[in-house]
Z-matrix of the N, CA and C atoms (Angstrom, degrees):
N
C 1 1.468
C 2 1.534 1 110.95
N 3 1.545 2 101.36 1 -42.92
C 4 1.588 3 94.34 2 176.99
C 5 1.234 4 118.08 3 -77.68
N 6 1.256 5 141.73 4 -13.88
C 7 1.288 6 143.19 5 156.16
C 8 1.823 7 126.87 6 -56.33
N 9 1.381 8 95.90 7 -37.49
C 10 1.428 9 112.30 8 156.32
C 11 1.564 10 137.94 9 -43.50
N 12 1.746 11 92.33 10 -56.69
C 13 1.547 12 113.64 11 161.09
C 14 1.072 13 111.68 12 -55.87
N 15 1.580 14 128.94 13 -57.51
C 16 1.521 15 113.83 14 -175.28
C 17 0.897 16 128.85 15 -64.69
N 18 1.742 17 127.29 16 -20.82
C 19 1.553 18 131.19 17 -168.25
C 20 1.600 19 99.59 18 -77.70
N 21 1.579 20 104.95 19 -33.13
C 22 1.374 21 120.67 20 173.20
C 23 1.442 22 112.79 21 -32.85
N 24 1.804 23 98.28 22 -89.12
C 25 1.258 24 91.03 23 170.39
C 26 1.349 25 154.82 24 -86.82
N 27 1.572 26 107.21 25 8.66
C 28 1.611 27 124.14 26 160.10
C 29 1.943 28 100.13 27 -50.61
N 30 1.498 29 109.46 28 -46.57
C 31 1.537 30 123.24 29 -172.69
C 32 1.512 31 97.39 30 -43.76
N 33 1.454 32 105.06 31 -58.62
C 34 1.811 33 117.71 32 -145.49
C 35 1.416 34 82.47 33 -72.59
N 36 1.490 35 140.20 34 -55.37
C 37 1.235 36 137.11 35 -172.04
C 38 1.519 37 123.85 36 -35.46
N 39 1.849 38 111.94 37 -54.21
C 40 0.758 39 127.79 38 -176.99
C 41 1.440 40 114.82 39 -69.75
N 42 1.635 41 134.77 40 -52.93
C 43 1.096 42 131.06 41 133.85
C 44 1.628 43 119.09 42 3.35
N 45 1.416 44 130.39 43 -73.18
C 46 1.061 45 144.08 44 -130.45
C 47 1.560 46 95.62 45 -100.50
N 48 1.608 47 104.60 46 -28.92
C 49 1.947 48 94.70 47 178.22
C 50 1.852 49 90.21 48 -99.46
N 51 1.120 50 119.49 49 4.38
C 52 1.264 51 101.31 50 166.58
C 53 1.796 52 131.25 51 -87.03
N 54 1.937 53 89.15 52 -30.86
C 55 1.377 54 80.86 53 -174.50
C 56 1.939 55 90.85 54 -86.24
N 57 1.331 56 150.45 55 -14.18
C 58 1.136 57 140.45 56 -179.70
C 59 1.666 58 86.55 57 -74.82
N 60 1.078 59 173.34 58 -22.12
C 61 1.227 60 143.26 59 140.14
C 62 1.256 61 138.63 60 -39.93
N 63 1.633 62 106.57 61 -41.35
C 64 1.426 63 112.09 62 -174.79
C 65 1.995 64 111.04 63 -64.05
N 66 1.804 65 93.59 64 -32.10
C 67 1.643 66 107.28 65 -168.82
C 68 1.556 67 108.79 66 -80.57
N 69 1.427 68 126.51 67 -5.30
C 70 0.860 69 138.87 68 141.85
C 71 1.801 70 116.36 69 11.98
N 72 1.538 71 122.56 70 104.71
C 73 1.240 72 79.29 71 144.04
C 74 1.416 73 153.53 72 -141.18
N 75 1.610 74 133.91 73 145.06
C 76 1.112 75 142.17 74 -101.60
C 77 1.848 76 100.26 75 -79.06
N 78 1.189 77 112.46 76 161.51
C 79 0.899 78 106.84 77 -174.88
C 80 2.036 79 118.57 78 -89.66
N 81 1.237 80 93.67 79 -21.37
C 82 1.545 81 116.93 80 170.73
C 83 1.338 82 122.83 81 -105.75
N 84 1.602 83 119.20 82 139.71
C 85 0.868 84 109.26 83 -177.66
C 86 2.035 85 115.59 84 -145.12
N 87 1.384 86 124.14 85 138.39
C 88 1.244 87 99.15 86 161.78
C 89 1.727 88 123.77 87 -104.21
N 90 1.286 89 115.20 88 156.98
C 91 1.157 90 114.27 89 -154.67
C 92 1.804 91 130.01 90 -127.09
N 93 0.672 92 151.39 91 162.24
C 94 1.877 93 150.66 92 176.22
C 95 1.535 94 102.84 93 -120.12
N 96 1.366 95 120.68 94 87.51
C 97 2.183 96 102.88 95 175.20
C 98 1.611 97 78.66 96 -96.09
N 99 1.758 98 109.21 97 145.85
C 100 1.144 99 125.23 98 170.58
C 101 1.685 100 102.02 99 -133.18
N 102 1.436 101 116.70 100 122.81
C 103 1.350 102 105.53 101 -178.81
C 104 1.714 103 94.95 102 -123.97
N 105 1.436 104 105.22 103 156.94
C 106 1.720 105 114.94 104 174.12
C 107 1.548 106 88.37 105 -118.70
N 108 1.590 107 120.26 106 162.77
C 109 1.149 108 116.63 107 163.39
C 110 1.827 109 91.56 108 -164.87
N 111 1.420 110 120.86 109 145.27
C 112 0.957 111 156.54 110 -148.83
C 113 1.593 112 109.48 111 -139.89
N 114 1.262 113 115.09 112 100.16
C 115 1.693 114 119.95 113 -174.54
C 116 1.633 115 99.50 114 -120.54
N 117 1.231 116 126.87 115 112.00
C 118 1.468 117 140.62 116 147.16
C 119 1.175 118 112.93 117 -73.46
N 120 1.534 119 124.14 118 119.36
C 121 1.545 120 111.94 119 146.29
C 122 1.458 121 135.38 120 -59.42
N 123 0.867 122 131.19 121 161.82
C 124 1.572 123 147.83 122 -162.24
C 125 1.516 124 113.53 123 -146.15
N 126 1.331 125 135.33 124 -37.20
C 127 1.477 126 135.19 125 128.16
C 128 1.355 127 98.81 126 -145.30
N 129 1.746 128 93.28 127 -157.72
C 130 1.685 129 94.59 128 -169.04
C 131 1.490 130 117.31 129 -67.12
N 132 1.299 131 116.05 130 -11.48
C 133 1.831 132 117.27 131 -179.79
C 134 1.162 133 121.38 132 -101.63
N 135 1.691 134 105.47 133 -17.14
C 136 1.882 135 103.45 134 -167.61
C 137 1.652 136 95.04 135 -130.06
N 138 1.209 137 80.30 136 146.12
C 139 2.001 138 96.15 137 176.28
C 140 1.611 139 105.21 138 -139.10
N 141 0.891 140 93.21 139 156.10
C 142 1.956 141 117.95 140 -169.94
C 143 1.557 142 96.57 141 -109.09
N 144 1.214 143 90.80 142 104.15
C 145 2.065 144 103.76 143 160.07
C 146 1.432 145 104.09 144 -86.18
N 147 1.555 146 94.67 145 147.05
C 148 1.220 147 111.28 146 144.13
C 149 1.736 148 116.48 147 -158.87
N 150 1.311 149 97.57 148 122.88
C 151 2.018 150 111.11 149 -169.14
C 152 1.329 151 93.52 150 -121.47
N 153 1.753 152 94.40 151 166.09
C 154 1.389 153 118.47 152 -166.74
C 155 1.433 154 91.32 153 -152.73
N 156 1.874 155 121.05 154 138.32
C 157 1.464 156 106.65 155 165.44
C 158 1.491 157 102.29 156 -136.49
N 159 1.356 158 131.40 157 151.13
C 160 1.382 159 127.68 158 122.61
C 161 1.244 160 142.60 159 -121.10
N 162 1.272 161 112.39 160 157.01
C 163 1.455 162 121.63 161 -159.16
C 164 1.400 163 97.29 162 -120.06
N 165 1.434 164 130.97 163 144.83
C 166 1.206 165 170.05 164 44.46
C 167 0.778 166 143.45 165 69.20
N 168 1.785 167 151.35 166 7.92
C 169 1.251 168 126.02 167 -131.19
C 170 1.733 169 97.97 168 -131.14
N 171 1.378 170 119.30 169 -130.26
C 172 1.380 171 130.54 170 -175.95
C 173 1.546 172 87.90 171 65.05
N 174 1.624 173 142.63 172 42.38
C 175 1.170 174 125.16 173 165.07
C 176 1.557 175 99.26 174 75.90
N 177 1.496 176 105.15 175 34.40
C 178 1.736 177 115.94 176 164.40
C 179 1.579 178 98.95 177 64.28
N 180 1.632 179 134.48 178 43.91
C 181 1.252 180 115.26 179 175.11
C 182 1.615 181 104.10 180 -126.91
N 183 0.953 182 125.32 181 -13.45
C 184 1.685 183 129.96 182 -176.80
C 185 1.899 184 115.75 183 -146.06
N 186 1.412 185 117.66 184 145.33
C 187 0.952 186 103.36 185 -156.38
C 188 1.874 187 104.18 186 -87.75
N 189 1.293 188 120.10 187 163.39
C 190 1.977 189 106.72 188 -151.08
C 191 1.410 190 96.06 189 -141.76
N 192 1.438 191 116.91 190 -4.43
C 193 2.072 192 127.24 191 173.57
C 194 1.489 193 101.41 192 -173.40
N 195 1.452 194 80.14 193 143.84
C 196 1.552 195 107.40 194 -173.73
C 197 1.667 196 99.47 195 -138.23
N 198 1.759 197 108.46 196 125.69
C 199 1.325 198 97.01 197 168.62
C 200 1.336 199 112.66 198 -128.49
N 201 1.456 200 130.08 199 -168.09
C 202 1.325 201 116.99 200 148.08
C 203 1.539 202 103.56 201 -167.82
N 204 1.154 203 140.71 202 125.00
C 205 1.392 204 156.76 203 150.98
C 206 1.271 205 152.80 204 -103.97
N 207 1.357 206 131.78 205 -164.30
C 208 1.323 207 122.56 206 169.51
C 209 1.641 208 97.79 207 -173.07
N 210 1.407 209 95.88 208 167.23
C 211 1.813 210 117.55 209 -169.52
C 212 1.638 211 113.29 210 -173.38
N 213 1.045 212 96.85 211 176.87
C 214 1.446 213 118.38 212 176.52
C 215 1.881 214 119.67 213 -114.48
N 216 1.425 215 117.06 214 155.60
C 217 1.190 216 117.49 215 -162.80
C 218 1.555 217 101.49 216 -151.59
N 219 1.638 218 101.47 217 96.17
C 220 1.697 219 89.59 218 -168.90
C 221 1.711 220 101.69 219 -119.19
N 222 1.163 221 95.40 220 139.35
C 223 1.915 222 106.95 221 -178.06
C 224 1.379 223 86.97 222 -90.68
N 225 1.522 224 94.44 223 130.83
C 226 1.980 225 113.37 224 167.85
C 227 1.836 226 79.32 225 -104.82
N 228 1.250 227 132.72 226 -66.70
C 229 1.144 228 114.48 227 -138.79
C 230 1.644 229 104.56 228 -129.91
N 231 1.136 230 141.33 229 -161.87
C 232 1.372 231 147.86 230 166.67
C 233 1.301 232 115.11 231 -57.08
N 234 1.352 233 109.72 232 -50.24
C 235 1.316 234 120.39 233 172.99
C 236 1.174 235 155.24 234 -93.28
N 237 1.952 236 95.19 235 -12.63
C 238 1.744 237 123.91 236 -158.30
C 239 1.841 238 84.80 237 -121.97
N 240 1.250 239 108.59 238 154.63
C 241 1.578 240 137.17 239 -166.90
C 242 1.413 241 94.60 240 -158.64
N 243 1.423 242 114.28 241 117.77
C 244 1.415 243 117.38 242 159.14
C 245 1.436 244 108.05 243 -104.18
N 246 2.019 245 99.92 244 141.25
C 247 1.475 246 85.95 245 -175.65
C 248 1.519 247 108.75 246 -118.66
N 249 1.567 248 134.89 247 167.87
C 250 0.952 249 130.55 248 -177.92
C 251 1.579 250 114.54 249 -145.28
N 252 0.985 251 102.73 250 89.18
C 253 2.191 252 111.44 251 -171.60
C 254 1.546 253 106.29 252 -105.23
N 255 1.946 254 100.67 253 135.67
C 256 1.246 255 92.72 254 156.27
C 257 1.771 256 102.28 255 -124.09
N 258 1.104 257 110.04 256 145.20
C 259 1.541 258 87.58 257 159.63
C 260 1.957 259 97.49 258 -147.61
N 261 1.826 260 108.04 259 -167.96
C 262 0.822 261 95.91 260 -171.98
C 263 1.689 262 102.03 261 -141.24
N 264 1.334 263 120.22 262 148.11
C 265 1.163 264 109.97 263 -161.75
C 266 1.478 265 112.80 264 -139.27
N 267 1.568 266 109.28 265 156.17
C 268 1.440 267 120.66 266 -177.21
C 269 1.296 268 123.77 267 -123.77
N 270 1.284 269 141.84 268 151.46
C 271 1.683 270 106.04 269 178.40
C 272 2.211 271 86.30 270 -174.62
N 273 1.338 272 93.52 271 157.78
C 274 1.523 273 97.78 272 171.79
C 275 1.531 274 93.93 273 -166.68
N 276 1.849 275 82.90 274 113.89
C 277 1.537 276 77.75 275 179.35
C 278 1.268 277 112.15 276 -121.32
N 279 1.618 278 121.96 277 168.62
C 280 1.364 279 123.45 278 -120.65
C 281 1.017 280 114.65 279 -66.55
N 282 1.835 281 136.86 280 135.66
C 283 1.024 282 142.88 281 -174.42
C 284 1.562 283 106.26 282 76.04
N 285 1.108 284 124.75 283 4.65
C 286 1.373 285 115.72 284 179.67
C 287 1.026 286 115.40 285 -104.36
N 288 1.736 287 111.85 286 -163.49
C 289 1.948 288 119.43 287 -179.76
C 290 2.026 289 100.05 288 -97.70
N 291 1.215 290 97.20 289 157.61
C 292 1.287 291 113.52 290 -177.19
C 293 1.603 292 104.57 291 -68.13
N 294 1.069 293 124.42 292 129.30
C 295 1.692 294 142.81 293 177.40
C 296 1.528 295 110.77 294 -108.12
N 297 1.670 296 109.62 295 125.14
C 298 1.191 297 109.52 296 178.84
C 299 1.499 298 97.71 297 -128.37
N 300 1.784 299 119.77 298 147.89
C 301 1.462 300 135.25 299 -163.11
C 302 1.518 301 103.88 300 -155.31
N 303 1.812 302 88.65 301 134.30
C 304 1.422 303 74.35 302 178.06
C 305 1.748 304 85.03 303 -128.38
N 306 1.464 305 147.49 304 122.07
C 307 1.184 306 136.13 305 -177.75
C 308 1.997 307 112.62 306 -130.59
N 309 1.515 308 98.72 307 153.06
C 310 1.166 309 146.58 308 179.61
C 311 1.664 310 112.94 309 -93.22
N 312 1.730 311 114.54 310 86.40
C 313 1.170 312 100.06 311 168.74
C 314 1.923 313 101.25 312 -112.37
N 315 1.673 314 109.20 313 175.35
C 316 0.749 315 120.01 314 -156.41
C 317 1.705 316 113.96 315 178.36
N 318 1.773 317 96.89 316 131.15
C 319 2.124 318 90.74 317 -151.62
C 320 0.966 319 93.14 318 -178.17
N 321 1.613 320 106.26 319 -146.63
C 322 1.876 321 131.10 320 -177.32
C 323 1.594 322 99.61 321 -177.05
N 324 1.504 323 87.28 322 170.91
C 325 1.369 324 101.39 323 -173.63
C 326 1.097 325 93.89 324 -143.29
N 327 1.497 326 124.48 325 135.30
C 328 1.632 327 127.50 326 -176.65
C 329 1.875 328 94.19 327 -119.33
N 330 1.115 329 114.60 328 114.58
C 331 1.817 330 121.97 329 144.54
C 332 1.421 331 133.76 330 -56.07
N 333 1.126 332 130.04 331 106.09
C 334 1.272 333 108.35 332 172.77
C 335 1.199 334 124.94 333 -168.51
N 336 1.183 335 98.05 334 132.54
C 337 1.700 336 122.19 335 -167.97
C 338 1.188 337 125.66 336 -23.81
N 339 1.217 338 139.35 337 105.51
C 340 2.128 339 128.01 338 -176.42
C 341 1.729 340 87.24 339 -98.64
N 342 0.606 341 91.07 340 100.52
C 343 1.953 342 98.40 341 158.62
C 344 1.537 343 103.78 342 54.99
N 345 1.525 344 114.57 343 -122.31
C 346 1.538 345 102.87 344 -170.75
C 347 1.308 346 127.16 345 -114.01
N 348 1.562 347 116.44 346 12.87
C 349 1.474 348 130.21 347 -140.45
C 350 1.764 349 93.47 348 -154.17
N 351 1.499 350 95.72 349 -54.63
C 352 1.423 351 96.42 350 -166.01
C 353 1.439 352 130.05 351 -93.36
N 354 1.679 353 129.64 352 150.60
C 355 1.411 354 118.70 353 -154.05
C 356 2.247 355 102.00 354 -131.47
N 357 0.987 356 91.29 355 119.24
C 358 1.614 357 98.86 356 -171.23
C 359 1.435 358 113.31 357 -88.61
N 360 1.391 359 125.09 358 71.52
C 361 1.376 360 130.01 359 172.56
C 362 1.582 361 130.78 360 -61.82
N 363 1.280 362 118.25 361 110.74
C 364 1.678 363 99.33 362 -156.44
C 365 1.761 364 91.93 363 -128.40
N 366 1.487 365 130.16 364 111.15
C 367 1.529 366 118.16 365 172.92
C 368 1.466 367 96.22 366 -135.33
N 369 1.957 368 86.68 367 139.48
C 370 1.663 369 116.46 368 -176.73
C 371 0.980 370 95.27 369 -123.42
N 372 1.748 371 109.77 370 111.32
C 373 1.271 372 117.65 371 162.18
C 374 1.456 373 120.59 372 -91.91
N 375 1.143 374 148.36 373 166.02
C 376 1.726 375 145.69 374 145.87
C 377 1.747 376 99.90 375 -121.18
N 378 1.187 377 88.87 376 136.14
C 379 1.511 378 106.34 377 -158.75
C 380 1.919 379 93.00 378 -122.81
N 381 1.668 380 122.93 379 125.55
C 382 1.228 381 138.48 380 122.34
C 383 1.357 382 133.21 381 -49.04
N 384 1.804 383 126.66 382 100.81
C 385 1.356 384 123.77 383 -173.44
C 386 1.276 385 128.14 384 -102.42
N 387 1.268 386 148.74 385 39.63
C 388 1.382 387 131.07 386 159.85
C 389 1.687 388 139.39 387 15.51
N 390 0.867 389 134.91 388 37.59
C 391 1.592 390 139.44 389 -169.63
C 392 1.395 391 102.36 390 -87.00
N 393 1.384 392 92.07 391 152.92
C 394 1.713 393 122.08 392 139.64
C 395 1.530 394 118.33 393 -134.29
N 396 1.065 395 145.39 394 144.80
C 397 1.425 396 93.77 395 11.36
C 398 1.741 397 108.50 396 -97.42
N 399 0.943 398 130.50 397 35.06
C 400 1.704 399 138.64 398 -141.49
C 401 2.002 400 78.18 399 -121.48
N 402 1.641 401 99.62 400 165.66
C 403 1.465 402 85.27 401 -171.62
C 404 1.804 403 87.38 402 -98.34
N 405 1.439 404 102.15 403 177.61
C 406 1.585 405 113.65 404 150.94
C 407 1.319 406 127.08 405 -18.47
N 408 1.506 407 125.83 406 141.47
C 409 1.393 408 140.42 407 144.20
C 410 0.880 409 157.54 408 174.97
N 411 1.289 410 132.39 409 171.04
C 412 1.761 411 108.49 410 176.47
C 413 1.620 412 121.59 411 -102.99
N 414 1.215 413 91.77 412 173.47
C 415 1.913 414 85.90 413 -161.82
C 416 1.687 415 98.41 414 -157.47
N 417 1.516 416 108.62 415 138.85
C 418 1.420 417 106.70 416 -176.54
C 419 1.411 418 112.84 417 -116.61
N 420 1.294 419 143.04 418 114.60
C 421 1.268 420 133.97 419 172.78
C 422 1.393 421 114.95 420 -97.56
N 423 1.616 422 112.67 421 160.00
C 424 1.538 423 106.90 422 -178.24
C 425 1.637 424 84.09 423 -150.05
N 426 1.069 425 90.61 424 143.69
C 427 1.880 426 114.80 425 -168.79
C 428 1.293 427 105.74 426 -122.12
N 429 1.218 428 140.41 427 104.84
C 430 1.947 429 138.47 428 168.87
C 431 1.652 430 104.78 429 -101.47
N 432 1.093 431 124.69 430 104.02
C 433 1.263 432 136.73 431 166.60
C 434 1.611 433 123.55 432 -108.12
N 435 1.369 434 104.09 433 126.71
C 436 1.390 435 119.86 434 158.87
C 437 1.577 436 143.27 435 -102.99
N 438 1.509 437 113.55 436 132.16
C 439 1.524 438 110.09 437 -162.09
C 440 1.242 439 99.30 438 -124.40
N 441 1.309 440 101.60 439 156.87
C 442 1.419 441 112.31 440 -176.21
C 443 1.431 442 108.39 441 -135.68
N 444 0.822 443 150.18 442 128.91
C 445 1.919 444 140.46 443 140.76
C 446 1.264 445 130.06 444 -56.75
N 447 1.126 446 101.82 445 145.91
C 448 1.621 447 111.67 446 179.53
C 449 1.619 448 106.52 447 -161.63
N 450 1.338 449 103.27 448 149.47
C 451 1.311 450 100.81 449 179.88
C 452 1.769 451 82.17 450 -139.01
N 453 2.379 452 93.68 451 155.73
C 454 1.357 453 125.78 452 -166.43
C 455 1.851 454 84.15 453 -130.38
N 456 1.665 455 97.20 454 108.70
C 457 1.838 456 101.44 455 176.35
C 458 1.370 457 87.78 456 62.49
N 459 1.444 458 98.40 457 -125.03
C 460 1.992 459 92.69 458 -169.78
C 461 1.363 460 116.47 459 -136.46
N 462 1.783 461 108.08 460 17.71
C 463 1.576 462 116.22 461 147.11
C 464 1.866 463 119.11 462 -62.37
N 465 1.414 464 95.54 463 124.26
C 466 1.328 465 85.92 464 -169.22
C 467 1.702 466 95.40 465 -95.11
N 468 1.517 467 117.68 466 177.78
C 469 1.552 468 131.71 467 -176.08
C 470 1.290 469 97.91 468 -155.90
N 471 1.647 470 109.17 469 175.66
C 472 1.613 471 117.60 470 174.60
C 473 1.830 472 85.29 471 -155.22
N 474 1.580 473 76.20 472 130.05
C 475 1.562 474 86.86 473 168.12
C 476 1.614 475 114.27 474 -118.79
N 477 1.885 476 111.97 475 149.89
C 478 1.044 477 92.88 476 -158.68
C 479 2.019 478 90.71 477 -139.49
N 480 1.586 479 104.18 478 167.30
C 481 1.623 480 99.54 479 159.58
C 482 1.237 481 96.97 480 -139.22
N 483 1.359 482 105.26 481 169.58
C 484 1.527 483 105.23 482 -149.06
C 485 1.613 484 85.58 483 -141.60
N 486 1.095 485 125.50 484 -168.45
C 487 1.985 486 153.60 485 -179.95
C 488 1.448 487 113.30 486 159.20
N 489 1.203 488 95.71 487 115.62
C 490 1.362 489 116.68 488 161.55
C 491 1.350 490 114.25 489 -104.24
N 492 1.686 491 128.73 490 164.73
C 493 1.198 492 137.26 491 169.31
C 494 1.699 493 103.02 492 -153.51
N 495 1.171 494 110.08 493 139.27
C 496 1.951 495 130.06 494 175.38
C 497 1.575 496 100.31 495 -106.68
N 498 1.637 497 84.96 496 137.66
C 499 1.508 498 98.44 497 -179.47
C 500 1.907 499 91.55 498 -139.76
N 501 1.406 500 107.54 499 116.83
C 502 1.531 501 121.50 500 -162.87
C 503 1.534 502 101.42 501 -116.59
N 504 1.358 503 107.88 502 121.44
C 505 1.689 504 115.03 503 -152.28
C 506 2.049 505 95.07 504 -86.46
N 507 1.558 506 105.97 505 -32.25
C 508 1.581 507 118.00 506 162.80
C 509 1.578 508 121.57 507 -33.15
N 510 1.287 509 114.72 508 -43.43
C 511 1.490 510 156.19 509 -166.73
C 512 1.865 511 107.75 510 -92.28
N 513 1.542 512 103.21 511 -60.88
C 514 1.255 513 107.00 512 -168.26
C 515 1.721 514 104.58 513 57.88
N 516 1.808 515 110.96 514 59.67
C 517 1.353 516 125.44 515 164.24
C 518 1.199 517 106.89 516 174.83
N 519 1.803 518 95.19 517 171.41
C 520 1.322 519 98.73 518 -172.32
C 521 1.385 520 105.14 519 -105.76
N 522 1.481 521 98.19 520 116.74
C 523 1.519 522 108.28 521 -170.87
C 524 1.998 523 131.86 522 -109.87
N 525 1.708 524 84.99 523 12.63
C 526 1.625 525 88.56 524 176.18
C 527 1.634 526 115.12 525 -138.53
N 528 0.975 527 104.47 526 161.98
C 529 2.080 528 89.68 527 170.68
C 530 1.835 529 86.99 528 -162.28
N 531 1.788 530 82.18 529 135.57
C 532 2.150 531 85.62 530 163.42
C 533 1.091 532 84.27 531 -147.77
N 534 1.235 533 105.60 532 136.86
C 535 1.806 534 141.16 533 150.94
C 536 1.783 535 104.74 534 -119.23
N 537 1.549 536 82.28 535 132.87
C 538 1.586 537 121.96 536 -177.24
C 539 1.268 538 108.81 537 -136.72
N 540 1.325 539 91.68 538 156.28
C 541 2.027 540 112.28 539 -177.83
C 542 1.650 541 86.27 540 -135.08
N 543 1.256 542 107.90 541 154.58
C 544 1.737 543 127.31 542 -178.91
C 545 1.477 544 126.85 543 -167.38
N 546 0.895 545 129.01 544 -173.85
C 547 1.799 546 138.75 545 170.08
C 548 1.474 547 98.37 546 -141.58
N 549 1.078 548 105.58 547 154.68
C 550 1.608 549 110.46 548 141.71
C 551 1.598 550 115.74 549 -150.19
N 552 1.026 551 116.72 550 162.02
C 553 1.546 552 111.16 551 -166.34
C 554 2.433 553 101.38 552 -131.79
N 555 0.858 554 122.62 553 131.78
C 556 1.680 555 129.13 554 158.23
C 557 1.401 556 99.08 555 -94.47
N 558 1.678 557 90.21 556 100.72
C 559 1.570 558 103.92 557 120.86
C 560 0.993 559 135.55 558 4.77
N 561 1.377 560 94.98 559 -115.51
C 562 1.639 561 118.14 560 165.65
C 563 1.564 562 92.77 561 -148.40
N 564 1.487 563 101.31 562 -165.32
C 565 1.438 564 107.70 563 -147.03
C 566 1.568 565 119.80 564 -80.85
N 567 1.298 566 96.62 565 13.37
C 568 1.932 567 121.92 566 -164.38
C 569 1.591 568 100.24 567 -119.49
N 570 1.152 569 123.23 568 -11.43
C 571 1.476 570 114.34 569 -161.18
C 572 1.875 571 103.44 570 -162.26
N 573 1.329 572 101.66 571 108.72
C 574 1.713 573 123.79 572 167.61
C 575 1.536 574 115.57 573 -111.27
N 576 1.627 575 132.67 574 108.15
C 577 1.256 576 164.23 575 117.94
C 578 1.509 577 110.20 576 -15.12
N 579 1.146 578 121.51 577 79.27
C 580 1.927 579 109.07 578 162.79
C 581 1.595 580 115.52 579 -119.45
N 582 1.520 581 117.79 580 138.99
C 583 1.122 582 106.86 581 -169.48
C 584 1.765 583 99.62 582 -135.68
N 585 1.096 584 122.77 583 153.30
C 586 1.355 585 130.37 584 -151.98
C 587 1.605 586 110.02 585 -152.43
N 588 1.301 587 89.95 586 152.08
C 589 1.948 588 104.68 587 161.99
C 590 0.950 589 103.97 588 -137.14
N 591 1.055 590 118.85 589 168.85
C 592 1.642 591 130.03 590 -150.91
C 593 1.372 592 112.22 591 172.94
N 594 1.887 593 126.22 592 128.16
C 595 1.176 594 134.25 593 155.62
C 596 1.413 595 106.17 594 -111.25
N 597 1.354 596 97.20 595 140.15
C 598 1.734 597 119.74 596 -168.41
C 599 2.075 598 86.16 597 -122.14
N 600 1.620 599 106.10 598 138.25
C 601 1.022 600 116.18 599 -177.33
C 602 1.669 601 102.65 600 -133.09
N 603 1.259 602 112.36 601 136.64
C 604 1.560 603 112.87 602 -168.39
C 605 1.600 604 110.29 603 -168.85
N 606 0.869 605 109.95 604 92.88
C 607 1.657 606 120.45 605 -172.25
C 608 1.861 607 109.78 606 -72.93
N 609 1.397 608 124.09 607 -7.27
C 610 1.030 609 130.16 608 -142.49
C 611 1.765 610 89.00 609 -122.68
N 612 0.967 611 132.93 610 -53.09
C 613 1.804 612 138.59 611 -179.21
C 614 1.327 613 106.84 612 -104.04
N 615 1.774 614 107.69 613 159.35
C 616 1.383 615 108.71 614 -174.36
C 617 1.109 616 111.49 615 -150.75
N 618 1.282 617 133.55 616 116.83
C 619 1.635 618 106.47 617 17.30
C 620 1.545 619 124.16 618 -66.54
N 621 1.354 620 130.78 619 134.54
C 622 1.197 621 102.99 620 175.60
C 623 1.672 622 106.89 621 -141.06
N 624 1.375 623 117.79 622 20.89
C 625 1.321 624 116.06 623 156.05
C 626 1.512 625 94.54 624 -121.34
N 627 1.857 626 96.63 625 120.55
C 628 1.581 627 107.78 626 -178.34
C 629 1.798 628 104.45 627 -121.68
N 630 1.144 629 111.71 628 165.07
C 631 1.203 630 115.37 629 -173.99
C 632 2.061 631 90.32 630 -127.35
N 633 1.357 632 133.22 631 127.12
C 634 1.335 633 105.08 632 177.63
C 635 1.549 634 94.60 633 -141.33
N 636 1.227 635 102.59 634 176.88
C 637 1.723 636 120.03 635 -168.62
C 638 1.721 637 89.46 636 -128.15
N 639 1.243 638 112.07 637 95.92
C 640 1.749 639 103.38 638 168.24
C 641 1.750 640 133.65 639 -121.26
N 642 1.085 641 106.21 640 159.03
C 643 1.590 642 103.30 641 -174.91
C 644 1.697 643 111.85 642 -128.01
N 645 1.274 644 123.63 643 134.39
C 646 1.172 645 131.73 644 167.94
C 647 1.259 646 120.43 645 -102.47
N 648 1.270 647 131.25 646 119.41
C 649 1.488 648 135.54 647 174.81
C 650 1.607 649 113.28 648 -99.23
N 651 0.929 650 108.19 649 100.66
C 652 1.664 651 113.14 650 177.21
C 653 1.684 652 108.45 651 -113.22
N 654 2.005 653 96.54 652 123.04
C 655 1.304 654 128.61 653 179.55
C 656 1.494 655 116.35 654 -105.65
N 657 1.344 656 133.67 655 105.86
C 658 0.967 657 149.39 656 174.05
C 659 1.733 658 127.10 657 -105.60
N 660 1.707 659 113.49 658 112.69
C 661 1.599 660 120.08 659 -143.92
C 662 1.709 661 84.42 660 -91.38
């Protein structure tokens, strides 16, 4: 009988670190970010955002963040755009606990010309974070993007690669990096198409090495 009991619970044990493995959650991930965004003018320097995204992931089978926000976008100069976003966000990603955010970004974006073709996009945000269940913080991202043009017949496009890196003051390091390659193509003057790949590397959240396929829809009234 007592031999019974133990096989018993050697069984239940084994069971029990098996299914806490499977629920795991993973450290990799592939992904869908889909963002809409909606820009009204307000005069000739400031425009009124408002975006919405979801994302995709568990290996593109269930949806893992949900956001939705709004901000302001004011031109001081030819080249400088200050930006001002709030939005608020939800997300549970796979096998995990539900995450709630409510964040404060805040920056610029400088344009600028590389010679005759090429376009030097550079935006530093510092971002205010609100979470649960994770505590408070601030966090700085810096984005360097490059565009190019090209035109197919006489649709024109701009193709671009991008790098970002996160620097999380909670942390005291730099704990994220995404580089992306993309196109995007106008329509016309109401409607911008950009579509992207992108690896996001992050040793620190999990999932936090993602591989993703994303699209931006930008609506302009």
């Amino acid at each position: 009988m007592r031999q019974l009991s133990v096989v018993f619970l050697t069984a239940m044990f084994v069971y029990a670190g098996n299914s806490h493995a499977q629920t795991k959650v993973p450290k990799t991930d592939t992904e869908s970010w889909n963002d809409v965004q909606l820009s009204i003018p307000l005069s000739k320097k400031v425009d009124f955002l408002i975006q919405g995204t979801l994302r995709i992931g568990g290996n593109l089978t269930t949806p893992v963040d949900e956001r939705w926000g709004f901000g302001f976008n004011y031109k001081i100069q030819k080249y400088v755009t200050l930006n001002e976003l709030y939005f608020h966000r939800e997300a549970t990603p796979p096998n995990g606990k539900h995450e709630y955010e409510d964040r404060l970004s805040i920056g610029a974006t400088l344009n600028l010309p590389v010679g005759k073709k090429l376009t030097l996009v550079n935006r530093e945000w510092f971002e205010r974070r609100w979470r649960k269940p994770q505590v408070d913080a601030w966090r700085y991202r810096n984005r360097v993007r490059l565009e190019h043009p090209f035109r197919i017949q006489k649709q024109k496009f701009t193709f671009f690669v991008s790098d970002e890196v996160f620097y999380d003051w909670s942390l005291h390091d730099w704990v994220r990096n995404r580089f992306g390659v993309g196109v995007n193509h106008a329509f016309n003057r109401h409607f911008t198409l950009e579509i992207y790949g992108m690896r996001q590397n992050d040793g620190r959240t999990r999932p936090g090495d993602i591989n993703i396929i994303g699209t931006v829809m930008r609506f302009r009234l």
